[in-house]
Structure formats: structure tokens, C-alpha cells
C-alpha angles and dihedrals in degrees: 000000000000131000135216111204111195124183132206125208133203112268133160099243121069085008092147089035135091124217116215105225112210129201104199105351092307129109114250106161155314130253119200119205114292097018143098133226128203117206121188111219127170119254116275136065114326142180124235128196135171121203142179117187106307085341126094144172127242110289115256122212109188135162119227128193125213108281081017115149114190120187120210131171130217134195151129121301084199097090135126117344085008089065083083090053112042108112076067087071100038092054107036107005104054108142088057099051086102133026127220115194138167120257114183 
């Protein structure tokens, strides 16, 4: 097996909220703000995304070997100056709302 280990940092926005992280369009979990999560996938090419409610993150296609751990971080793209224009990113730019980025 193989592991994807995705952290989750404190940010303003979303602060009381969980996001549901998905490997290949399925639900594998949630993380909530300040916390780690640790999924176990098999080894090959997979797809990450991160969602809250209609909103995403940017979709995440990654290779992972056997005893692979890949770390990864996800968070709100709606942070300082943004805060003003948030409802933007809610509305039309929904898949934008969160990031998800590698971080090994």
C-alpha cells in the first residue's frame, strides 16, 4: 500500500467547517483546520480533490509507488485581500474557492 498524508492549516475562512478530501472521485475523508489526515490508496496514478459544499480545489493527478507517502496541503484561497471578494469565488469561481498542492 501506499499513503497520502494531507494536512490542513488554520485559516479564517472555513475555520468551523470540514473539507471531504476524494481520491478518485470517492469520499475518503474529511479534515477539519490544524489537523492531518492520513488515506491509504493503492500504488499508480490517482486523482485528489478537495470540496466544501458547491465549492472545490484545483484537481490533483499524482503517482504513487508501493510504501510511498505523499504529503499534500489544503486550504482556502479566500484569505487576506480576497476576504472582500469572496462571494467572486463562491459564485463563479468555484473550483478555485480551496488549493490543493504537493508538498513533498
Amino acid at each position: 500500500m501506499a499513503a497520502l498524508r494531507i494536512r490542513r492549516p488554520i485559516q479564517f475562512a472555513d475555520l468551523i467547517r470540514k473539507y471531504r478530501l476524494f481520491v478518485d472521485d470517492v469520499q475518503m475523508g474529511e479534515i477539519r483546520p490544524d489537523s492531518e489526515i492520513e488515506i491509504q490508496v493503492t500504488p499508480g496514478t490517482h486523482c485528489v480533490l478537495a470540496r466544501i459544499d458547491w465549492c472545490s480545489s484545483n484537481s490533483l493527478q499524482i503517482e504513487i509507488e508501493q510504501g510511498q507517502v505523499f504529503d499534500l496541503e489544503v486550504g482556502s484561497n479566500i484569505r487576506g485581500w480576497r476576504m472582500y471578494i469572496g462571494f467572486i469565488y463562491v459564485f463563479f469561481l468555484r473550483s478555485q474557492y480551496l488549493y490543493l498542492r504537493c508538498t513533498s
